[in-house]
C-alpha positions as CSV (number, residue, x, y, z in Angstrom):
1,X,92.2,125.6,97.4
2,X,95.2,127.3,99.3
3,X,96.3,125.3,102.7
4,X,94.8,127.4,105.4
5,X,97.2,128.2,108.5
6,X,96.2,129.0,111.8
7,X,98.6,127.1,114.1
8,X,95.8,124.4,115.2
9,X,95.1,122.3,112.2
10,X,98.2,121.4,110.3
11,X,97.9,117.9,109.3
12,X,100.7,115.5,107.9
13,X,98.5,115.4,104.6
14,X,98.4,119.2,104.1
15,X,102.2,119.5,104.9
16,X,102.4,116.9,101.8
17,X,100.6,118.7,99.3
18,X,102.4,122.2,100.2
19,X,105.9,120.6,99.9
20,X,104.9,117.9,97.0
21,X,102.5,119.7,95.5
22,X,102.9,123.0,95.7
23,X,99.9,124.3,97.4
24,X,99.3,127.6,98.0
25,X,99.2,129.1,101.6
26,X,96.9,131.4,103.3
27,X,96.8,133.0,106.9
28,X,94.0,133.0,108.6
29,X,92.0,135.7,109.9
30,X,92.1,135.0,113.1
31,X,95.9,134.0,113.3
32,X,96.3,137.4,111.7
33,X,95.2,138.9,114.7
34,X,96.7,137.2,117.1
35,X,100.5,137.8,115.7
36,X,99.2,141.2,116.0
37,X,98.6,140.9,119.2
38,X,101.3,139.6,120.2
39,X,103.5,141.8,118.2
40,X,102.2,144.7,120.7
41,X,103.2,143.1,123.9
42,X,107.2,143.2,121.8
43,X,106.3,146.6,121.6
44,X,104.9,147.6,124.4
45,X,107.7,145.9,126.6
46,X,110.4,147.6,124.5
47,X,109.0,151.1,125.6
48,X,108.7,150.3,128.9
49,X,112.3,148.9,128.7
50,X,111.5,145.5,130.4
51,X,113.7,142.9,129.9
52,X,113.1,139.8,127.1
53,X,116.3,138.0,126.1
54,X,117.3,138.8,122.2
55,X,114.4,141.0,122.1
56,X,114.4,144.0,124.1
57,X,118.3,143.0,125.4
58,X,121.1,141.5,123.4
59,X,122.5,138.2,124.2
60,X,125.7,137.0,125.8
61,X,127.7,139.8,127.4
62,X,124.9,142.0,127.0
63,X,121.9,140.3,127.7
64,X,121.4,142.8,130.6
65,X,121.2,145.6,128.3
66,X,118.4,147.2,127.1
67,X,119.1,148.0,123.7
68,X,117.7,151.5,121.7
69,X,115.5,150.6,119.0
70,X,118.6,150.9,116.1
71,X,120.7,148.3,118.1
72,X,116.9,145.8,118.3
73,X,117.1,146.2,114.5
74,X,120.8,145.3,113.9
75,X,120.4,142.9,116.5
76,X,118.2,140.9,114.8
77,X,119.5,140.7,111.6
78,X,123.0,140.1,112.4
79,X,121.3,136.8,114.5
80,X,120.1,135.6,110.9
81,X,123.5,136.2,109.4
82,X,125.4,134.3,112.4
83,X,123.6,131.6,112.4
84,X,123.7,130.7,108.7
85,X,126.3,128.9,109.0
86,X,125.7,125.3,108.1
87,X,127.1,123.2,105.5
88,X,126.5,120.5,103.8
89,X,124.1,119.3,100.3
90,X,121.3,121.0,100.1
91,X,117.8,119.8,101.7
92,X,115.5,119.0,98.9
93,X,113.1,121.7,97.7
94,X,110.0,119.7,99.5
95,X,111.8,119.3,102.5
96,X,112.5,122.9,102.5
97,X,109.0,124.1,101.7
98,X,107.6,121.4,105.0
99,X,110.5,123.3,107.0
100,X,109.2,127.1,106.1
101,X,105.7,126.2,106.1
102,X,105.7,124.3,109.5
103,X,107.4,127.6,110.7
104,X,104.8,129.8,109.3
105,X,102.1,127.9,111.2
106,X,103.8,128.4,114.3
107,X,104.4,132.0,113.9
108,X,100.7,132.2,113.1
109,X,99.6,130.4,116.7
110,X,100.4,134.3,117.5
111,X,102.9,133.8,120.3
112,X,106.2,134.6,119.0
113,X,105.8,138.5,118.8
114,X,106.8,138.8,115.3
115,X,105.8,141.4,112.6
116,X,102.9,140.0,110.3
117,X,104.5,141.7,107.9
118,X,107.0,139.2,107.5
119,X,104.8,136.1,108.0
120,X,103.0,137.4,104.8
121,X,106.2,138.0,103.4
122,X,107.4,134.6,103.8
123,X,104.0,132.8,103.0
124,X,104.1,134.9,99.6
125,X,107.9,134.1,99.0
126,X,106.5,130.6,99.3
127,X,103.3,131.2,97.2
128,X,105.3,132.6,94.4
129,X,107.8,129.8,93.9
130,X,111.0,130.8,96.2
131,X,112.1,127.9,97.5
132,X,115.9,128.8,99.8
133,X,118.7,126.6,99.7
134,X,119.6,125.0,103.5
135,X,121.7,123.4,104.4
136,X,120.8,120.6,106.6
137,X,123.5,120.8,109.7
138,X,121.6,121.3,112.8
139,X,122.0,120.3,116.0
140,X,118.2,120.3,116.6
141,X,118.2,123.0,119.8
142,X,117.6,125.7,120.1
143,X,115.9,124.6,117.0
144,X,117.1,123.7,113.4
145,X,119.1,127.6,113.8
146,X,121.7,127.7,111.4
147,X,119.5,125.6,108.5
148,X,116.3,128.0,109.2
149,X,118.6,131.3,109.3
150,X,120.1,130.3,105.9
151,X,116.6,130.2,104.6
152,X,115.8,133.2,106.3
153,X,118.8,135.2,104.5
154,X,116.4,135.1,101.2
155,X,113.6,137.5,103.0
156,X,116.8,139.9,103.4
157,X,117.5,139.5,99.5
158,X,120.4,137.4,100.5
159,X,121.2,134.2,100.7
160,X,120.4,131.1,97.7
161,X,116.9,130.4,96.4
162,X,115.8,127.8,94.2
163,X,113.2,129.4,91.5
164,X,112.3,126.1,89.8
165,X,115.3,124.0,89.6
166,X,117.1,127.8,88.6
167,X,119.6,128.5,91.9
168,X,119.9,132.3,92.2
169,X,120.9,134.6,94.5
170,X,118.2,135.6,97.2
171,X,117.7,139.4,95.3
172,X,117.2,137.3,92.2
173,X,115.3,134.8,93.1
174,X,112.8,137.6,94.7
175,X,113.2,140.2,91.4
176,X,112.1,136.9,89.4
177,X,108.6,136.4,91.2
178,X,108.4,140.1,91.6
179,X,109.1,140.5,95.1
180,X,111.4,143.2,96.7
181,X,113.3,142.4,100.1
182,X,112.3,143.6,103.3
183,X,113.9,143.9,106.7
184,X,113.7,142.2,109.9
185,X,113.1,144.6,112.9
186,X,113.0,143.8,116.6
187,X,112.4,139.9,117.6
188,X,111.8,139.4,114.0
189,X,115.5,137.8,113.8
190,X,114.8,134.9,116.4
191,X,111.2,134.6,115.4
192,X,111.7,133.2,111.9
193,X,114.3,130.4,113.1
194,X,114.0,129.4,116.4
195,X,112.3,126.2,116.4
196,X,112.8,122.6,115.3
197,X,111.0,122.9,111.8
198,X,113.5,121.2,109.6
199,X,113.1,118.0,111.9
200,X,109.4,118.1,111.9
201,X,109.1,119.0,108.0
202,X,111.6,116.2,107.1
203,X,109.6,113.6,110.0
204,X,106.3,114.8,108.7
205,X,107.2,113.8,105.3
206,X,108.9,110.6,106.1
207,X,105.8,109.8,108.5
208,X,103.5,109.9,105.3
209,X,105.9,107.6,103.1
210,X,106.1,105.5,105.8
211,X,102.7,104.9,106.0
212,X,102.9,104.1,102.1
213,X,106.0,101.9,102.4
214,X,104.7,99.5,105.3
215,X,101.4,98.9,103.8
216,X,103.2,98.7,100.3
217,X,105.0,95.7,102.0
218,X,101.9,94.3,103.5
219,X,101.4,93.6,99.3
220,X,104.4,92.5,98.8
221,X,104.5,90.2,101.7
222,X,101.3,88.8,100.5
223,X,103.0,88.1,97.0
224,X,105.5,86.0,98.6
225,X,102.8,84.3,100.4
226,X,100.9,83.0,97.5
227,X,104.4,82.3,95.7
228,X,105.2,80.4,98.8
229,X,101.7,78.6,99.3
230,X,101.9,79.8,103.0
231,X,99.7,78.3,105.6
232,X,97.0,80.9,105.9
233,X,96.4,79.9,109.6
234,X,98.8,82.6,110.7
235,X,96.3,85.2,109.3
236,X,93.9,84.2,111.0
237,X,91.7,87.2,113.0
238,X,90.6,85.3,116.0
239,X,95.2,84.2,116.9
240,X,95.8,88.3,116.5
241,X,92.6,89.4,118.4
242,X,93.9,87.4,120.9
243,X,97.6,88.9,121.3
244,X,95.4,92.2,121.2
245,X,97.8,94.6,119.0
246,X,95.7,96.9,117.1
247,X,98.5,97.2,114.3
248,X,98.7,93.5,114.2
249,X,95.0,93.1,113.7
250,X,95.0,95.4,111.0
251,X,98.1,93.9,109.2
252,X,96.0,90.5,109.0
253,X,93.2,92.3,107.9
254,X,95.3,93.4,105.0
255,X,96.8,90.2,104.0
256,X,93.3,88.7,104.1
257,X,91.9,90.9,101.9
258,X,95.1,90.8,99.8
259,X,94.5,87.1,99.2
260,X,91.2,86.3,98.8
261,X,90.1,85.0,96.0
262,X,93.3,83.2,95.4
263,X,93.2,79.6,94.0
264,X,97.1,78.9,95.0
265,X,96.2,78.9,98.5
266,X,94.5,76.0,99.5
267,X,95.1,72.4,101.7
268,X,98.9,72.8,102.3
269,X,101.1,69.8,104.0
270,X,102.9,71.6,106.0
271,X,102.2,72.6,109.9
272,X,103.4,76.2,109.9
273,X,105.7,78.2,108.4
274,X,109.0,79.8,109.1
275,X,108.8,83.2,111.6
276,X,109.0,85.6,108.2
277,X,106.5,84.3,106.8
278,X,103.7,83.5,109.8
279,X,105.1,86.5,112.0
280,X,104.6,89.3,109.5
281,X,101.4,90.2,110.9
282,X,102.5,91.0,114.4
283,X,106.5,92.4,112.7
284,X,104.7,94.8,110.5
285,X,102.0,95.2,113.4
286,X,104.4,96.6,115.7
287,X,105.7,99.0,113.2
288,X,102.2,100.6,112.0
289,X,101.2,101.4,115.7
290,X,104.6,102.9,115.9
291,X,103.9,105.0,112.8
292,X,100.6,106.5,114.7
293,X,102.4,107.5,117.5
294,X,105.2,108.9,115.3
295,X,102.5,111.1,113.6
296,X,100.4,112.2,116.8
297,X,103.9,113.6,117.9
298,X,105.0,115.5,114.3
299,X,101.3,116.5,113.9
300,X,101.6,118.4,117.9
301,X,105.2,119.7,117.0
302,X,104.0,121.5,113.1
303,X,100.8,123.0,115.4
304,X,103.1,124.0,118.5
305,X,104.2,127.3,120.1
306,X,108.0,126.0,119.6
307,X,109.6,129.5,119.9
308,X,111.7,131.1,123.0
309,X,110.5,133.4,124.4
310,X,106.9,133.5,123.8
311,X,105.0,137.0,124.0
312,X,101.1,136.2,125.3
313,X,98.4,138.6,125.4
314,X,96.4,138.0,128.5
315,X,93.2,140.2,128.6
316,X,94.9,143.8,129.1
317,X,98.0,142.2,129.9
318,X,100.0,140.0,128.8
319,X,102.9,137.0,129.8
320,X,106.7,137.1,128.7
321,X,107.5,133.3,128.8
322,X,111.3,131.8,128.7
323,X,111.9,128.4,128.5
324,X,112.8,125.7,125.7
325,X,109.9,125.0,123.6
326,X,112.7,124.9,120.8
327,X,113.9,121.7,121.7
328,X,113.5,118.7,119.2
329,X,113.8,115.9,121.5
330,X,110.3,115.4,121.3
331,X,110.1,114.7,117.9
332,X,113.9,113.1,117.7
333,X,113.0,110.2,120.0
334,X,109.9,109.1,117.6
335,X,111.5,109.7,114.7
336,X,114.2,107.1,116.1
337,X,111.7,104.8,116.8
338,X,110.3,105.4,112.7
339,X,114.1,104.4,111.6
340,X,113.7,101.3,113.7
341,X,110.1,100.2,112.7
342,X,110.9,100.8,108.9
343,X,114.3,99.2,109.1
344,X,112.4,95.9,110.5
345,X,110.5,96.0,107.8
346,X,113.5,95.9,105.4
347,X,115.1,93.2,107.1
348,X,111.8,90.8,107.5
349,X,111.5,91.8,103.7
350,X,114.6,90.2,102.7
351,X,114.1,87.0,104.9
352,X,111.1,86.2,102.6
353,X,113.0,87.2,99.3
354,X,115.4,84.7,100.5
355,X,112.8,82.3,100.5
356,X,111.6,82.7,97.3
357,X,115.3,82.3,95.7
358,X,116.5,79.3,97.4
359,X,115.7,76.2,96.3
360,X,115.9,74.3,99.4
361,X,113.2,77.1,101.3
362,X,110.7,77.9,98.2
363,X,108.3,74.8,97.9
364,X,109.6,73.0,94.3
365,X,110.2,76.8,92.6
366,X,113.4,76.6,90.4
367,X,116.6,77.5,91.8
368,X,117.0,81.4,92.2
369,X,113.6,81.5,90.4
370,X,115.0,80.9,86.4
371,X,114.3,77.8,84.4
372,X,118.0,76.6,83.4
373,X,119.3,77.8,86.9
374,X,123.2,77.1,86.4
375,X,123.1,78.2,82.9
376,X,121.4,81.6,84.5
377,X,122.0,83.0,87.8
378,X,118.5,84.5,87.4
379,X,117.1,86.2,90.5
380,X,119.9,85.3,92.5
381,X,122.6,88.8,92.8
382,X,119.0,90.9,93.9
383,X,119.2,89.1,97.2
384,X,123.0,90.2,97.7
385,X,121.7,93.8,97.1
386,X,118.8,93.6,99.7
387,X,121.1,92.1,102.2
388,X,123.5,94.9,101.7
389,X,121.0,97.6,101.9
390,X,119.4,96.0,105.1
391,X,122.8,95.9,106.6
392,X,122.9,99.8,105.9
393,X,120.0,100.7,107.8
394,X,121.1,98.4,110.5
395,X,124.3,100.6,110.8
396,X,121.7,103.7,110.5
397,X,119.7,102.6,113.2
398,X,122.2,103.8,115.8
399,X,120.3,106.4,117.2
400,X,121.5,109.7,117.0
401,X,119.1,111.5,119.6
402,X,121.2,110.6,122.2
403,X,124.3,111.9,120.5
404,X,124.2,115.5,122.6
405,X,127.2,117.7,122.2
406,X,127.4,121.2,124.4
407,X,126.9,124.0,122.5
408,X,127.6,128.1,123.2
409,X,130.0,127.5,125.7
410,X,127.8,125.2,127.6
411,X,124.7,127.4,128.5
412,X,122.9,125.0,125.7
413,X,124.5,122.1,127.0
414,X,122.0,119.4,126.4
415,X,120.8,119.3,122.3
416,X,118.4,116.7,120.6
417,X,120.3,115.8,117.5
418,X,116.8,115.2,116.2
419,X,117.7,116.7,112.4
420,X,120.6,114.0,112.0
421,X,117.7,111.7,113.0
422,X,115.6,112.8,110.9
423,X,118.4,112.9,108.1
424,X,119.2,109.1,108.5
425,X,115.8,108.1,108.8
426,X,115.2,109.2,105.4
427,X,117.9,106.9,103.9
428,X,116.5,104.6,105.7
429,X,112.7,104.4,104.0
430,X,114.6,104.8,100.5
431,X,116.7,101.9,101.3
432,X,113.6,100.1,102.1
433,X,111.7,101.3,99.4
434,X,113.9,99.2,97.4
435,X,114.4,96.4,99.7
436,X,110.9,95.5,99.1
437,X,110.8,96.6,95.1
438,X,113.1,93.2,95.0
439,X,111.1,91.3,97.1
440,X,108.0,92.7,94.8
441,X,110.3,91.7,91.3
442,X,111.1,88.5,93.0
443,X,107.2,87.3,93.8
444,X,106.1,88.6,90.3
445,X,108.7,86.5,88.8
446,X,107.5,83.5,91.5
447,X,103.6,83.9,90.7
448,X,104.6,83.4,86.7
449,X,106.7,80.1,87.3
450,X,103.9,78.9,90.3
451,X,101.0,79.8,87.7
452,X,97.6,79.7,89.3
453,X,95.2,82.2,90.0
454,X,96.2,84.5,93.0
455,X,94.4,86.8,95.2
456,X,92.5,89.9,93.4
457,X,94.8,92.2,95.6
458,X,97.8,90.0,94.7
459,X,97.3,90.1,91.5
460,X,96.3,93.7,90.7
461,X,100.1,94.1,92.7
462,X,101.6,91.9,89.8
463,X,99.7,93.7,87.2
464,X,101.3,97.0,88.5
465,X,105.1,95.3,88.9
466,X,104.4,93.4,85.0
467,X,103.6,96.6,83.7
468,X,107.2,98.1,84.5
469,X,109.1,94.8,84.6
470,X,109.1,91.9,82.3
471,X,109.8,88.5,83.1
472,X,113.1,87.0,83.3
473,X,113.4,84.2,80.7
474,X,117.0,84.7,80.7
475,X,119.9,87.0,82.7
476,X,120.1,90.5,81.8
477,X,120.8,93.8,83.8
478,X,118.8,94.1,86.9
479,X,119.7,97.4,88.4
480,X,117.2,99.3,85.6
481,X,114.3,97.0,87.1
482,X,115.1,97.9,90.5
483,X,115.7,101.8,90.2
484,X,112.6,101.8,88.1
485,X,110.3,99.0,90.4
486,X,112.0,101.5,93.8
487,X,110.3,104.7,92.3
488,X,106.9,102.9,91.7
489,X,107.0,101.8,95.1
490,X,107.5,105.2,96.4
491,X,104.7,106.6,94.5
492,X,102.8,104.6,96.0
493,X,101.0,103.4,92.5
494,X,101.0,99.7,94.0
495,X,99.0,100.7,96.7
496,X,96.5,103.1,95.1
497,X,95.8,100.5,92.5
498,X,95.4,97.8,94.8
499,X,93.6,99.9,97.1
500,X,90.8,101.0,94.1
501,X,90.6,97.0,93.7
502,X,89.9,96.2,97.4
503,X,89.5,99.2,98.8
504,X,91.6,101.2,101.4
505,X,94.0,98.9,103.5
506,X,94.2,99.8,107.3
């Protein structure tokens, strides 16, 4: 079934399977409409000569001009061609279908006075494999311009478009999926690029694997737990229901379920545990009530009127609106705070993987987890990599939304920055992603040396990691374990699997 659009109802989960999955798209009725409507009040203010910035007038030195319908027409594609000019390697195909398809649905909330002729246009392009190449340099207002005008270059039959992994010329990539260029008339120009889409297609994306990784750690977490025989007190519901936290709550849900059943977990000696271990559930906590706020904010920006200026019909009439609905701070700030929550997670990861190597932290385990520890370094250089890749997203943590540079001489003189956010928050959740594919290798190998029968949640985890790493009898070659272990964890197999087990975590 194609994803409908209609500028109301695009979810995080439908942005997935159009970029991951290649669903089709499809316009709905009543969005066509609208853009029609709203294509009329362009009209109808260009005949009457009334004045709308870049639409009906030019910009800079002759923003007071009305322009004659040839000038409109120039005018607008010569803003496409300007304004592709970023640089850069180029934003992944997925990224750059979330970008084009976030854009469509706000062109179909029917406010941006564009033709429907090229919102079909682009949701075919899409439809029939044309992926453009963008660049990802953006200063995130007025919009993601140049990266969204380089992708726009392909509706022209210019620019770069991926067909498959083929990179071809825009006119190619369209004669390939039988599709002929068109042109952009008046307002069709700023339309297509003037919003923050590459920051909310990139954030909606990271906001689902996100979800993934910090429940995917919840497993992992629980690994170390059983490895560690931790003091199951912590986990209790009635310490977290007290502190009030919904995400906390939840967290210790998860590691409940995650353990029970295990017979490794039982009458310990000690008190308490160390803060990694015992704190997780209010750590992680903190993170997955960040991640909901993070994805009420992406999921209002990919269903928003984020366009300038904004053509409304009104009954008979209609409202000409100018104003800054491009600007990405409002989706820059919580993607800031997702770089933050996730990096915690990577670092709180690697505090219990450090317990589970050394001998003088990981309850009578051998030495760096390896019989013959001397003789073998065994699990010990993982834990060097983990550190370093923590200390990465430390330095990537430095927020870049408050980074703003002026811009056109200083009329845009405050910018969000919010696609560099968005940039470094994905290297962030893939250096997690295999901060806690260590920690996940490293409890495996634990759980084998503790023997003992673990949690049903636990151990349908290890069953997962066994099945793509073996166990370490002896050094060899780690790095293949880790790359291989990282990409399971991002697929999220751990957590489907244990999820079909014990059902769906919170």
């Amino acid at each position: 079934m194609p994803v409908e659009l209609n500028g109301e109802t695009l979810t995080i989960e439908k942005l997935v399977e159009i970029a991951r999955k290649n669903s089709k798209l499809e316009i709905a009725r009543e969005s066509k409409e609208k853009i029609l409507k709203s294509r009329k009040v362009v009209e109808d203010m260009f005949i009457k000569k009334e004045v709308a910035y870049g639409t009906t007038t030019g910009i800079g030195e002759l923003a007071k001009v009305i322009l004659t319908p040839e000038q409109a027409k120039e005018l607008s594609t010569y803003m496409v061609y300007s304004h592709a000019s970023g640089y850069g390697d180029p934003v992944s195909q997925e990224a750059v279908r979330a970008t084009i398809a976030s854009r469509i649905n706000t062109l179909c909330k029917g406010v941006s006075g564009v033709r429907l002729e090229v919102v079909e246009f682009i949701t075919e392009m899409l439809n029939r494999g044309v992926t453009p190449v963008m660049y990802p340099a953006s200063v995130g207002a007025c919009g993601d311009l140049a990266p969204l005008a380089q992708a726009m270059l392909v509706p022209l039959g210019e620019g770069e478009a991926f067909v498959g992994n083929e990179r071809l010329l825009g006119k190619k990539a369209l004669e390939k999926v039988g599709l002929k260029p068109i042109e952009y008339k008046i307002r069709d120009g700023l339309a297509v690029i003037n919003g923050s889409q590459l920051t909310a297609g990139l954030g909606g994306l990271e906001v689902y694997d996100a979800d993934i990784l910090t429940k995917t750690s919840e497993i992992a977490a629980s690994m170390t737990f059983e490895a560690l025989k931790a003091v199951t007190m912590a986990f209790d519901n009635e310490i977290l229901l007290l502190r009030g936290y919904e995400g906390g709550i939840d967290c210790a849900e998860n590691i409940r379920r995650l353990i029970m059943g295990s017979e490794i977990l039982g009458k310990q000696e000690r008190i308490q545990d160390a803060y990694s271990i015992r704190s997780t559930p209010q750590v992680v906590g903190a993170v997955k009530d960040a991640i909901k706020w993070v994805r009420n904010q992406i999921e209002i920006e990919i269903n928003s009127g984020a366009d300038n200026p904004l053509f409304i019909p009104k009954g008979n009439g209609y409202r000409y609106l100018a104003g800054a609905n491009f600007q990405g701070t409002p989706i820059a700030l919580p993607l800031e705070l997702l770089g933050l929550g996730i990096t915690t997670i990577s670092v709180i990861s690697e505090r219990r993987l450090n317990r589970l190597v050394n001998p003088n932290l990981n309850e009578g385990l051998p030495g760096f987890l390896i019989k013959g520890s001397g003789m073998y370094s065994g699990i010990m250089i993982i834990q060097y990599t983990a550190a370093s890749l923590v200390c990465e997203n430390r330095v990537l943590s430095t927020p870049a939304a408050i980074g703003s540079i002026p811009t056109a001489a200083d009329q845009e003189d405050f910018v969000s920055m919010g696609t560099n956010t968005a940039i470094k928050t994905r290297k962030i959740i893939d250096n997690t992603a295999a901060v806690i594919a260590i920690e996940l290798l490293a409890a495996a190998q634990a759980l084998d040396l503790r023997k003992g029968k673990p949690g049903k949640g636990v151990k349908t985890a290890y069953n997962v990691v066994r099945k793509y790493v073996k166990f370490l009898d002896k050094d060899r070659p780690l790095y293949p374990d880790i790359e291989k272990l990282t990409q399971v964890v991002k697929s999220g197999e751990i957590l489907e699997a244990v999820e079909r087990k014990i059902k769906k975590l919170k």
